[in-house]
Z-matrix of the N, CA and C atoms (Angstrom, degrees):
N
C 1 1.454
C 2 1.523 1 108.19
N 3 1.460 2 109.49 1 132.82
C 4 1.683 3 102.36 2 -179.04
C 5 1.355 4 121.62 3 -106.35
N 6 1.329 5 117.43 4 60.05
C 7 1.399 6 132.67 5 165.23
C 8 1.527 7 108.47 6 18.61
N 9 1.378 8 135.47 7 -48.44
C 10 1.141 9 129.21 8 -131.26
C 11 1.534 10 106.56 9 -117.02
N 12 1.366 11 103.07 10 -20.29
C 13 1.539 12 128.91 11 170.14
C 14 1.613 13 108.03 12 -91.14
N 15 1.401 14 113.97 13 -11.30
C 16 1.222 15 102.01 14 -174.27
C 17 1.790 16 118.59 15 -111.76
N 18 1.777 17 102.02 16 -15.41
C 19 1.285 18 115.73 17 154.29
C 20 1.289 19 134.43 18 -62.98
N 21 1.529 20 112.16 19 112.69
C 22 1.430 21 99.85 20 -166.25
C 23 1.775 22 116.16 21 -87.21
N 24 1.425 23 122.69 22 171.64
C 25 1.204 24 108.19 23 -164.08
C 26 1.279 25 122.41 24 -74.21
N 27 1.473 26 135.34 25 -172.27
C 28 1.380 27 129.97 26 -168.70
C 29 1.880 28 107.07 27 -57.37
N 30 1.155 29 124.83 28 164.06
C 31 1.552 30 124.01 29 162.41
C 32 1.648 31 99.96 30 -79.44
N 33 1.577 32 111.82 31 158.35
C 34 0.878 33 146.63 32 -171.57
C 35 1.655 34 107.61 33 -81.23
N 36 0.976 35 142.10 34 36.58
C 37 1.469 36 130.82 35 -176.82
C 38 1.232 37 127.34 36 -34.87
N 39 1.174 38 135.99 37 -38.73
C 40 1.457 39 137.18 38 168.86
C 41 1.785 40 107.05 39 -53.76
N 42 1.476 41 113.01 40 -38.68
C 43 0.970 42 99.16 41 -149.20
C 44 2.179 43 95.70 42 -112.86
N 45 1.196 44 98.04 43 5.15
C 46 1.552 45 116.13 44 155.29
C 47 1.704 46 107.90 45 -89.33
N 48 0.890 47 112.48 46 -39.24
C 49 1.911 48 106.82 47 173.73
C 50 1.318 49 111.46 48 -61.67
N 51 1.475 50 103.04 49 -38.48
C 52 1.702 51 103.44 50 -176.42
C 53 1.323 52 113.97 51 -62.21
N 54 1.400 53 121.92 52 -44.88
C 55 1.659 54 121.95 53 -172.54
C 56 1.143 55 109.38 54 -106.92
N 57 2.023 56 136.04 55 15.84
C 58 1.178 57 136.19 56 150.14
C 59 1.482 58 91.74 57 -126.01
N 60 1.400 59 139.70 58 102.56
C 61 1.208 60 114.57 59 173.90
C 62 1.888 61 110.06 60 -106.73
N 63 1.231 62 118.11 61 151.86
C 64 1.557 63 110.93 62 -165.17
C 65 1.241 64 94.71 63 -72.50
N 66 1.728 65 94.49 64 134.34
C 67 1.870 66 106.99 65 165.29
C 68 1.745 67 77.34 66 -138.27
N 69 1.657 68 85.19 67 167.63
C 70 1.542 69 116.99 68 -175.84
C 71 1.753 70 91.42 69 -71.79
N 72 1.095 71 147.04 70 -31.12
C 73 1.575 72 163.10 71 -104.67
C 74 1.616 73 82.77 72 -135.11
N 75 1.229 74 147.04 73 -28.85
C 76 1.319 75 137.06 74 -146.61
C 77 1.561 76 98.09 75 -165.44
N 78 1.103 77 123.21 76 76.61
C 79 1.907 78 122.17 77 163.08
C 80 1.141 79 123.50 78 -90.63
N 81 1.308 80 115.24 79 12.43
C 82 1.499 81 101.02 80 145.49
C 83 1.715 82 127.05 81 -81.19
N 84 1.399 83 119.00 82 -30.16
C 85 1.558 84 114.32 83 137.18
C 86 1.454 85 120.68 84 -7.38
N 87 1.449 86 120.57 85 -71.45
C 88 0.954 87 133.81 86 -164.21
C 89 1.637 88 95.75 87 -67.82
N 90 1.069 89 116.08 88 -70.20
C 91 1.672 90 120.26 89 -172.43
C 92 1.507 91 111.08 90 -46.90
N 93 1.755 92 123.89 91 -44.60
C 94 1.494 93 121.53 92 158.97
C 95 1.390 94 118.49 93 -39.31
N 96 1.420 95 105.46 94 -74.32
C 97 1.548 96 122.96 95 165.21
C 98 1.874 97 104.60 96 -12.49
N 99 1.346 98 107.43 97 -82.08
C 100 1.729 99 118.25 98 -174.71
C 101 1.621 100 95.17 99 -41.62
N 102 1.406 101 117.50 100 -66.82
C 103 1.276 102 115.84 101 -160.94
C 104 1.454 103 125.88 102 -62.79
N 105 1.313 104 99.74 103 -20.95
C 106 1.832 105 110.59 104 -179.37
C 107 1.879 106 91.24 105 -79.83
N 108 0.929 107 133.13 106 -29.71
C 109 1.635 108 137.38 107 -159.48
C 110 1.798 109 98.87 108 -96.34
N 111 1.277 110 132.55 109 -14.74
C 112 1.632 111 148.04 110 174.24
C 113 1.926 112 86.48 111 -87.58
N 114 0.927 113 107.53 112 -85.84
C 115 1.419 114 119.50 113 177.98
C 116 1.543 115 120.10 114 -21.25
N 117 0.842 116 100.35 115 -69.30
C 118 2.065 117 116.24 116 158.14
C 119 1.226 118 103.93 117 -8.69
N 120 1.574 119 99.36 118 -86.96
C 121 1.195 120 137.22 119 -174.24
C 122 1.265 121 115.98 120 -49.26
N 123 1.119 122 119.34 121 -27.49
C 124 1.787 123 123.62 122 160.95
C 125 1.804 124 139.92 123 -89.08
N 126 1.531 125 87.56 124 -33.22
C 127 1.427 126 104.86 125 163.42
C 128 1.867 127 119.48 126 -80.99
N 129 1.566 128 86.99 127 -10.47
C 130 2.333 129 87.32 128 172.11
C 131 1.315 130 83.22 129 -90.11
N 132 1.092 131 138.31 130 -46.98
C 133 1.912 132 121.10 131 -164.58
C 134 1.405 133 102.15 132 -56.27
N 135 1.252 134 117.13 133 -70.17
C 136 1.361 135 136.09 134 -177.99
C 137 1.578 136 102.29 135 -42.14
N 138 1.160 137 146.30 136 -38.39
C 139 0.828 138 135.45 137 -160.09
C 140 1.786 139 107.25 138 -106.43
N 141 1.112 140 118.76 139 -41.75
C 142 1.162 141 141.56 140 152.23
C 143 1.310 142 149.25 141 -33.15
N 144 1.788 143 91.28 142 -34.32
C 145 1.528 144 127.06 143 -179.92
C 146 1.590 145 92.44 144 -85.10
N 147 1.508 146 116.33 145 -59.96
C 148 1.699 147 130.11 146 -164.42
C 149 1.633 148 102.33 147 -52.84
N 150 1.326 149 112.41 148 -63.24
C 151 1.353 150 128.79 149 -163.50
C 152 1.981 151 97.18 150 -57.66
N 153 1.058 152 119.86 151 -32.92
C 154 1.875 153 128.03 152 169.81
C 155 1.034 154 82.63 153 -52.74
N 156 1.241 155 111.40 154 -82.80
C 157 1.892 156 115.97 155 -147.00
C 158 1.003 157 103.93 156 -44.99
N 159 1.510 158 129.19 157 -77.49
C 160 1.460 159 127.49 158 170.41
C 161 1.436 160 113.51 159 -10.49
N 162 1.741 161 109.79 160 -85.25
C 163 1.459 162 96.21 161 166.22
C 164 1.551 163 135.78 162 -20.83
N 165 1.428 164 123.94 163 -65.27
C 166 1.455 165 139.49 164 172.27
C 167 1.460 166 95.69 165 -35.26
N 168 1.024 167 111.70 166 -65.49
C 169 1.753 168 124.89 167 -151.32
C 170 1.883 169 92.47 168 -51.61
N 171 1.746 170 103.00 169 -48.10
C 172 1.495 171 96.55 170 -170.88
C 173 1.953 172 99.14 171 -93.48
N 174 0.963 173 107.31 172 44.39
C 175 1.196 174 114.12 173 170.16
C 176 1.860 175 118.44 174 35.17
N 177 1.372 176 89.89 175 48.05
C 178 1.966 177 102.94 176 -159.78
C 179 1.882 178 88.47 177 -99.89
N 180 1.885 179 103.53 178 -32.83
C 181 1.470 180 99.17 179 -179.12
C 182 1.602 181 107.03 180 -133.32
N 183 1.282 182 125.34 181 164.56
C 184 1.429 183 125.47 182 162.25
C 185 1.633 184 107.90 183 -35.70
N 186 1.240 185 87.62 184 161.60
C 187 1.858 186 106.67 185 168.93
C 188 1.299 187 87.63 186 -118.02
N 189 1.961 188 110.16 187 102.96
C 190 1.443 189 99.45 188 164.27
C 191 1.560 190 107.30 189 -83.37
N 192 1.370 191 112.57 190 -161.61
C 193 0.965 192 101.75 191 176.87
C 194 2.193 193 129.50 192 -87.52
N 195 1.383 194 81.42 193 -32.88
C 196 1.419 195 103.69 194 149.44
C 197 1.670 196 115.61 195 -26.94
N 198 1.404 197 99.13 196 -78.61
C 199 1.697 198 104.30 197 -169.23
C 200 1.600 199 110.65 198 -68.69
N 201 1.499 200 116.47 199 -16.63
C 202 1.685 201 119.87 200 147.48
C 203 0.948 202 130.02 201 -47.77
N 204 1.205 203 95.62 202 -45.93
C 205 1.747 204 98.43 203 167.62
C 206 1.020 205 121.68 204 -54.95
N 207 1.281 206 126.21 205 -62.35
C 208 1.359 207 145.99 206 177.49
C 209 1.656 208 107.10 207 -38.39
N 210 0.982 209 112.43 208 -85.30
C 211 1.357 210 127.42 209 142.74
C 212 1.947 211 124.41 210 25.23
N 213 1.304 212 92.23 211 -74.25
C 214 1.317 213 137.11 212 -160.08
C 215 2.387 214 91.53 213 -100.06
N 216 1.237 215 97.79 214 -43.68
C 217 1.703 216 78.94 215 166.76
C 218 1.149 217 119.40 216 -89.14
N 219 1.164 218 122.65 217 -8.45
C 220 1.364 219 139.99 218 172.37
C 221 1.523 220 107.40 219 -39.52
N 222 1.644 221 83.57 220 -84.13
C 223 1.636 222 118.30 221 178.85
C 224 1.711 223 105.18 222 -33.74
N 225 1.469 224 101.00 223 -61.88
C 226 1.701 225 104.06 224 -175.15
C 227 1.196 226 125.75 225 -69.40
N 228 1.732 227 132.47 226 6.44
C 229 1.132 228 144.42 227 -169.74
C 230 1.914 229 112.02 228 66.89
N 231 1.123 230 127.22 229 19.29
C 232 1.544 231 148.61 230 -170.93
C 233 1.902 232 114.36 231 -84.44
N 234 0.939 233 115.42 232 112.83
C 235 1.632 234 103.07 233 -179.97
C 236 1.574 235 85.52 234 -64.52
N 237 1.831 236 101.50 235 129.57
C 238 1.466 237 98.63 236 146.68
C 239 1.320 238 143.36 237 -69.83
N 240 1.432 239 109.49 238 139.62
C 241 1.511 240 119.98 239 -161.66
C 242 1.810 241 114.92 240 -51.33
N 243 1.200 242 117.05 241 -38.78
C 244 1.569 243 117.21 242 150.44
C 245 1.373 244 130.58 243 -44.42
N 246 1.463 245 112.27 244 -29.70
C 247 1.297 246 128.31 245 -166.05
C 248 1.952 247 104.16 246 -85.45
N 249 1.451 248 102.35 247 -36.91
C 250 1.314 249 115.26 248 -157.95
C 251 1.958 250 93.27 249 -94.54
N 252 1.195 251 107.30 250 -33.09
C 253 1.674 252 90.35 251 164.84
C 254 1.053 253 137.17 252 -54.68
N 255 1.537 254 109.18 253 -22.42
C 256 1.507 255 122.05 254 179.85
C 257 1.517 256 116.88 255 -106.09
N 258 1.164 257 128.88 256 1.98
C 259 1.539 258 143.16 257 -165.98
C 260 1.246 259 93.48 258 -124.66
N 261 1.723 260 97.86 259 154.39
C 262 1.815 261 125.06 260 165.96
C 263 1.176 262 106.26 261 -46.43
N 264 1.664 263 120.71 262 160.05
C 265 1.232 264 118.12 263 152.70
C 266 1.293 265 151.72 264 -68.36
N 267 0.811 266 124.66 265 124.82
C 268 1.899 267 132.71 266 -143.56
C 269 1.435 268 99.34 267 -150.84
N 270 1.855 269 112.52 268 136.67
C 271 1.067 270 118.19 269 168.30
C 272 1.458 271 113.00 270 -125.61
N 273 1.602 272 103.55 271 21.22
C 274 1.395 273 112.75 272 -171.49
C 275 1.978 274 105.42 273 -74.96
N 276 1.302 275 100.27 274 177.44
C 277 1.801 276 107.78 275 168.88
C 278 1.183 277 112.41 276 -80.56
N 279 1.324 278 147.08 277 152.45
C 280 1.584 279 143.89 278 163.15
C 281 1.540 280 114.78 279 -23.98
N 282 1.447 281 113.86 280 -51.56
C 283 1.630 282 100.94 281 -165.85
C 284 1.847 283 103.74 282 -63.66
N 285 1.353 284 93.24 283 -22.59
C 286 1.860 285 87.61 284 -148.33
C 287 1.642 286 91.93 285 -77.67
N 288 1.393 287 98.43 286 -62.98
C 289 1.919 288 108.22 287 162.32
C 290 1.139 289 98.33 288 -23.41
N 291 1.548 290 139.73 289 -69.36
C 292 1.761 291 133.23 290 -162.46
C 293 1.573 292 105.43 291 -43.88
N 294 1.204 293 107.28 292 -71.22
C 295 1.499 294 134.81 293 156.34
C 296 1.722 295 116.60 294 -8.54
N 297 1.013 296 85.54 295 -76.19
C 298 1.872 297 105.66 296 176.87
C 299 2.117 298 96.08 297 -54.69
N 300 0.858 299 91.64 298 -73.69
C 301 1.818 300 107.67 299 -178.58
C 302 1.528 301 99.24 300 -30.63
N 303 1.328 302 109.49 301 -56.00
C 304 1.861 303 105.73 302 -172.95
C 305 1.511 304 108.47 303 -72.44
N 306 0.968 305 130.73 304 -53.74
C 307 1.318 306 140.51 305 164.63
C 308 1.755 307 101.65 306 -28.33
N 309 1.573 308 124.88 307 -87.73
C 310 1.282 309 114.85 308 150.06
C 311 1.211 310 131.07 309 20.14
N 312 1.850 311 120.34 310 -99.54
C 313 1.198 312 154.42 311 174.66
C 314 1.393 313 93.52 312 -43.12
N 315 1.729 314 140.32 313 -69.94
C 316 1.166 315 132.42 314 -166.51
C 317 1.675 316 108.40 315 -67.48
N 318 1.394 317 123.39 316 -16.05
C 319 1.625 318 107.19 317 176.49
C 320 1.531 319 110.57 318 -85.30
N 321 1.367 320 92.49 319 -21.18
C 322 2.450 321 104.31 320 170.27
C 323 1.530 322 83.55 321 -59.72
N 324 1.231 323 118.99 322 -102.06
C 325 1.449 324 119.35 323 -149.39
C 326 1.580 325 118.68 324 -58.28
N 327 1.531 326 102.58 325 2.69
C 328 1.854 327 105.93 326 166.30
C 329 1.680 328 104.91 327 -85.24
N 330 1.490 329 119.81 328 -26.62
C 331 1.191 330 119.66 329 -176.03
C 332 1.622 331 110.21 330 -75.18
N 333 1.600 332 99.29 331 -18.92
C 334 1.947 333 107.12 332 -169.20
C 335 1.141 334 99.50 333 -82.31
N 336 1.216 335 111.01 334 -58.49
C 337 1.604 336 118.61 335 171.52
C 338 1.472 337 133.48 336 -32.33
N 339 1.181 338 107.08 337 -50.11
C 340 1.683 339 131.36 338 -154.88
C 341 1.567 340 95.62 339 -124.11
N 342 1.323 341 122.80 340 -29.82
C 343 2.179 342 105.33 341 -175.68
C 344 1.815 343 72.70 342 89.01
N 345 1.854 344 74.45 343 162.34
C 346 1.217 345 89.66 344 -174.47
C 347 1.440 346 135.42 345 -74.43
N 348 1.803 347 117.71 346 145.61
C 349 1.739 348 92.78 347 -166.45
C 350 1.543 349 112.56 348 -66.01
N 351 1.490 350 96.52 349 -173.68
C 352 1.887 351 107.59 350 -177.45
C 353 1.967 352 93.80 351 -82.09
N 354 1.123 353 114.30 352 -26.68
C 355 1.790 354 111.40 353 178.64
C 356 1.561 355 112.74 354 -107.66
N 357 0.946 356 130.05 355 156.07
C 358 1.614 357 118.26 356 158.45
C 359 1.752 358 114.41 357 -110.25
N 360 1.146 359 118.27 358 160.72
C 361 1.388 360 112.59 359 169.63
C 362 1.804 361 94.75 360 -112.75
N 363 1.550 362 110.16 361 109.57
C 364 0.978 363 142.14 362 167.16
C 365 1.692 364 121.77 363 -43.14
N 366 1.492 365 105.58 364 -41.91
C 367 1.138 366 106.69 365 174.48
C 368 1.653 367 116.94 366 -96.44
N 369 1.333 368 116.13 367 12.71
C 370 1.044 369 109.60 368 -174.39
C 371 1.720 370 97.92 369 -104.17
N 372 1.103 371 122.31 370 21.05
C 373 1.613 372 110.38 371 -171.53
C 374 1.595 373 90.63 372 -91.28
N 375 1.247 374 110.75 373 -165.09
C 376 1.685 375 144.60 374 179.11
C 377 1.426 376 92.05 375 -84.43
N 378 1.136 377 93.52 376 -84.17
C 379 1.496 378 132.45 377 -168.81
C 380 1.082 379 142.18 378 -110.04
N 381 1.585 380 104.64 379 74.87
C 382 1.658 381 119.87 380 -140.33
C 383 1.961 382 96.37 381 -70.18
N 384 0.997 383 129.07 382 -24.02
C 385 1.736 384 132.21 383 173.46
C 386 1.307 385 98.50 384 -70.71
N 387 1.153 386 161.46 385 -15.53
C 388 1.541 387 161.39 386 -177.83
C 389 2.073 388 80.66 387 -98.29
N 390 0.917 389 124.51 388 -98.26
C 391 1.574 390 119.06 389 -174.61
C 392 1.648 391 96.67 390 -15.63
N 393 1.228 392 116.44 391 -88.96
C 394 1.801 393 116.76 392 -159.74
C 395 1.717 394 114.10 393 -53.25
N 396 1.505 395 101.16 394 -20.91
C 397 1.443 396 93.85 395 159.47
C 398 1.563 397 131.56 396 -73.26
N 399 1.503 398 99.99 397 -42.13
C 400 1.504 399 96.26 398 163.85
C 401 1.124 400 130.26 399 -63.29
N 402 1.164 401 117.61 400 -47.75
C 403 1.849 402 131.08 401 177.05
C 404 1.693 403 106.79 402 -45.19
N 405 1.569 404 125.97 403 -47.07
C 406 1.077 405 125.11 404 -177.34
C 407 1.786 406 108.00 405 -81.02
């Protein structure tokens, strides 16, 4: 599976504010908003981390030790430890985590797309206390 082809690029925030924009009247805005900005922040590592290695591999950059890592959890089916500082909690293996992650990412940009659904999947947030705060 090629991780890197299969991550899609950052979300658009400017242009998610525009067609959810935060009002006091609507907090789930706000809770999208947080979660598209967690998300970001995980798909530049993830994406960021791969595109090094690659480099390294063709010897275009150092092999720090960092992107060894990476590297090296790759290989072992392991979320890398860079990867997992910035991501939900997961005790899954890399493929399934990959898996889980896209799944994720496609219910964000089904919510940008479409407004928000009539159900939520609860476990798919960041930050499931930012969701139950808004909802209530």
């Amino acid at each position: 599976m090629d991780i890197l082809t299969r991550m899609p690029k950052e979300f658009d925030l400017e242009a998610a504010s525009k067609k959810h924009p935060l009002k006091y009247e609507d907090s789930m805005n706000t809770v999208l908003q947080q979660e598209l900005l967690r998300y970001n922040r995980l798909i530049s590592v993830i994406r960021g981390s791969l595109v090094n290695v690659g480099k390294a591999i063709r010897g275009e950059v150092p092999l720090s030790v960092e992107l060894e890592q990476v590297y090296t959890s790759v290989y072992n089916n392991i979320v890398p430890g860079v990867w997992a500082k910035r991501a939900y909690p997961s005790l899954k293996p890399l493929a399934s985590w990959v898996l889980d992650c896209l799944e994720r990412l496609k219910f964000m940009q089904k919510w940008i797309d479409e407004n928000a659904p009539p159900n939520f999947w609860v476990s798919g947030f960041f930050f499931t206390q930012s969701f139950l705060t808004g909802a209530k």
